[in-house]
N, C-alpha and C positions, 0 to 999 in steps of 0.2 A: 518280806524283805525284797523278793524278786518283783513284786510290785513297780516298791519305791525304785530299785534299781533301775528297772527299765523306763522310768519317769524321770530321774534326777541325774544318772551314770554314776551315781556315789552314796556309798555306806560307811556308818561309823565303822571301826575296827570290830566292837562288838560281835555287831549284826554279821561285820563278814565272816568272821570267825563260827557264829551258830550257824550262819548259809554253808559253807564249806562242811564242818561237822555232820550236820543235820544231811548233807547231800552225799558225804561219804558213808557213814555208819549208817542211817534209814533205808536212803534212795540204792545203795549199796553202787553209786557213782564212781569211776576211778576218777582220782586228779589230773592225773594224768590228760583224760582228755574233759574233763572237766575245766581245767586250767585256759587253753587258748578262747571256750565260748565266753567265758566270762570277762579273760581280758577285751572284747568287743564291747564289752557293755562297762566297764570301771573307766570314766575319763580320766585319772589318773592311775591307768596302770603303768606299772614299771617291772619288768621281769625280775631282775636282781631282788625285788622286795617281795614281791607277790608269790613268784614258785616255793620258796623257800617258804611263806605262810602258809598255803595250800599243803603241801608235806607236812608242813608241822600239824595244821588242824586234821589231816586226813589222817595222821599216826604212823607216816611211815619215816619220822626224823624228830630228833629233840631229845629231852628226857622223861616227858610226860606223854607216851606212847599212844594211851587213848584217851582223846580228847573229846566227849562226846558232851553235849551242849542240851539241857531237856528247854525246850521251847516255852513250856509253861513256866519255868523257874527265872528266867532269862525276860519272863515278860511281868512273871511277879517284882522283881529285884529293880528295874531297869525303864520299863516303859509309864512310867510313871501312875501315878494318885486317877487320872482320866482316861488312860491309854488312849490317847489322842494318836497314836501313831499306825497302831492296830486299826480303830476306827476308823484311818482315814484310806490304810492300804485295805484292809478286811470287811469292803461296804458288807458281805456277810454276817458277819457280825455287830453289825452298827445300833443293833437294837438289845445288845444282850446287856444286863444288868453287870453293873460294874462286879456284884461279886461272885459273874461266873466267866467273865470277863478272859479267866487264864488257862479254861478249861470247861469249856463251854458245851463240852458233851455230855457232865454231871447236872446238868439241866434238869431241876425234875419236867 
């Protein structure tokens, strides 16, 4: 995702939602200062819209407290039949058989 981002300035809502999660709960990132680097990079950032997501994905606002996002499920459900998306941000991966495609360290 931080690929595409830094190529395009824009993510679906999905993606930014697992980018956010994945960077608070993993990366153990606060939003807080996580929040202004990114607005640099979202050509459509808007504060009003964006802090308020950032809190909500990061769990510290809403009613669903932890929001954590598993990358493999997000990329079974979502990235389609080719993961042409994966492929194009993840040249790393460009050669891995489509069915290890979501979890590619079970590789025998």
């Amino acid at each position: 995702c931080m690929r595409s981002l830094h190529h395009s300035g824009w993510l679906n809502f999905r993606m930014r939602c697992l980018l956010v999660s994945f960077a608070s709960y993993q990366l153990w990132l606060d939003w807080r200062r996580l929040t202004p680097v990114m607005a640099r990079l979202f050509l459509d950032y808007e504060p009003g819209i964006h802090y308020p997501q950032f809190q909500m994905q990061a769990g510290t606002t809403g009613i669903n407290a932890t929001r954590i996002y598993s990358p493999a499920k997000q990329a079974e459900d979502h990235a389609g039949g080719d993961f042409e998306f994966i492929r194009r941000w993840v040249p790393e991966l460009e050669q891995v058989p489509r069915e290890h495609m979501v979890e590619p360290h079970k590789m025998p």
